[in-house]
C-alpha positions as CSV (number, residue, x, y, z in Angstrom):
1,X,0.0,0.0,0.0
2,X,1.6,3.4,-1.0
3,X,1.8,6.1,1.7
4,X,-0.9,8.4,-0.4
5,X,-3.5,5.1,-0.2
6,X,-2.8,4.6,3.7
7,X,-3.4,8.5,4.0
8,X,-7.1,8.0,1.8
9,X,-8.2,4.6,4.1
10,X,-8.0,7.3,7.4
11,X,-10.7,8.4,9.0
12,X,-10.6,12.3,9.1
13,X,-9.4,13.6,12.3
14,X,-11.8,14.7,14.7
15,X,-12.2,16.8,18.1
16,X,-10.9,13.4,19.9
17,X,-8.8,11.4,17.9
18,X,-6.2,11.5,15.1
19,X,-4.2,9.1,13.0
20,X,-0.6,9.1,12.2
21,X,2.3,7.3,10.8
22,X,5.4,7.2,12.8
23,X,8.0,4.6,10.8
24,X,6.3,1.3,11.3
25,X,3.7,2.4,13.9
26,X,0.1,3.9,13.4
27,X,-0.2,6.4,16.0
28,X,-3.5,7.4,16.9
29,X,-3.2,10.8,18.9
30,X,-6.5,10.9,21.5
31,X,-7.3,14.6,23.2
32,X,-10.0,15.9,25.2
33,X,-12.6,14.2,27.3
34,X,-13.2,10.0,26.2
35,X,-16.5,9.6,28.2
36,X,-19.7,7.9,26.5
37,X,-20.6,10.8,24.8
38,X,-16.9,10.5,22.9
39,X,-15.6,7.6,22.4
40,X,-17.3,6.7,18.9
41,X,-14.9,9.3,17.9
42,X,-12.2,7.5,18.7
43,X,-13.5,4.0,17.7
44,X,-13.7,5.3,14.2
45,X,-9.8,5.7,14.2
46,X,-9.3,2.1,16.1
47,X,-11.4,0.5,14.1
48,X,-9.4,1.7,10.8
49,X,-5.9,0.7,12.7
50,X,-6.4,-2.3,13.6
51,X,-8.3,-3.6,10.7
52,X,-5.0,-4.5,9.0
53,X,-2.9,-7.4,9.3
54,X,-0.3,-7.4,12.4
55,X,-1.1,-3.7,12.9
56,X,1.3,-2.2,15.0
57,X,-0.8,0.8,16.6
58,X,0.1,3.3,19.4
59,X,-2.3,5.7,20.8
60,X,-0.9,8.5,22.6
61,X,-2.8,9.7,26.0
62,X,-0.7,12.3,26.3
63,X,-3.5,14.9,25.6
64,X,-6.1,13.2,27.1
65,X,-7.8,15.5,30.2
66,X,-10.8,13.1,31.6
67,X,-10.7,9.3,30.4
68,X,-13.5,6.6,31.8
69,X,-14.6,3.5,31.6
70,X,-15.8,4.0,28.1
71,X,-12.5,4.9,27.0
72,X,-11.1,1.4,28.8
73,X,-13.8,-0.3,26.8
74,X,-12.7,0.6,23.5
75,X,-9.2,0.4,24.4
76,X,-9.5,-3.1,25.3
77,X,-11.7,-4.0,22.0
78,X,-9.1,-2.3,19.9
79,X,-5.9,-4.2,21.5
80,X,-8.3,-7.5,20.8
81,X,-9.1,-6.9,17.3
82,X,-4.9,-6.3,16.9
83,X,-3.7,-9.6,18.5
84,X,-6.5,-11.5,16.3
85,X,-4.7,-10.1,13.2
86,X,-1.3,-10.7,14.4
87,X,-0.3,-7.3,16.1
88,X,-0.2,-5.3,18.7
89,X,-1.7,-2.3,20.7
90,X,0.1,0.1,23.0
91,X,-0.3,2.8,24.7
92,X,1.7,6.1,25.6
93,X,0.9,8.1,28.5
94,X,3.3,10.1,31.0
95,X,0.6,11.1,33.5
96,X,-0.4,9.3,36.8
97,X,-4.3,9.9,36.5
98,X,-3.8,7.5,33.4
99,X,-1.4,4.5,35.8
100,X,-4.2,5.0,38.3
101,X,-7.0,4.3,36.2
102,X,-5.5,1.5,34.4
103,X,-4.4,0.2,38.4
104,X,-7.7,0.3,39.7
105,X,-9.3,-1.4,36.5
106,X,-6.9,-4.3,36.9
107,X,-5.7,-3.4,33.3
108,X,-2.0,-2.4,33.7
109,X,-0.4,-5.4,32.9
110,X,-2.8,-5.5,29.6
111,X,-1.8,-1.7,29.0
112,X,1.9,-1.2,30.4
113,X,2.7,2.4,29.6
114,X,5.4,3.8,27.4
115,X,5.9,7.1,28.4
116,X,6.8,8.4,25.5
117,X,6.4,7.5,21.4
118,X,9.6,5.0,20.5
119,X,11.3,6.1,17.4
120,X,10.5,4.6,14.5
121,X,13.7,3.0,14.2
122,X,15.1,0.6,11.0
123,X,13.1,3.3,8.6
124,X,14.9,5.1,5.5
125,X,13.6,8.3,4.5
């Protein structure tokens, strides 16, 4: 797939979510609030990342100011549909509210952090 098809089969960004390449990563960049009322936007960006074989997708926390368990939800279905196709979620996130949410939920060892986006190492230009 050329670079100028990968960028048609994106959804257009939205007030929540984003989508990126990074080298071998698809980063999905997630702002804002991602309560009920929110997280469809971002499920239209998940959905289109992981709906490749062995995606390799990273969405980036870093902006995000209020996440709930709505947000969890599609996490989790998201980091499904990638290990059924052969790859992998992650997520980045350098803020404690984040650890604490994914603590309390019981999903930290499903969701270990990277606190920041690796670099897309092994890539020409």
């Amino acid at each position: 797939m050329t670079a100028e098809a990968d960028e048609r089969d994106r959804p257009a960004a939205n007030s929540c979510a984003r989508t990126r390449s990074s080298g071998p990563f698809t980063v999905i960049e997630v702002s804002g609030e991602i309560d009920m009322a929110t997280a469809d936007f971002v499920i239209e960006h998940l959905d289109a990342a992981t709906a490749v074989a062995e995606p390799d997708v990273l969405v980036d926390l870093r902006p995000v100011e209020f996440l709930d368990c709505s947000g969890l939800r599609v996490l989790c279905r998201a980091e499904r549909r990638a290990r059924e196709r052969g790859g992998r979620l992650r997520i980045v996130s350098d803020g404690p509210r984040i650890d604490r949410l994914l603590r309390a939920s019981g999903l930290s060892g499903r969701f270990p952090p990277l606190r920041a986006l690796p670099a897309p190492s092994g890539c020409a230009d």
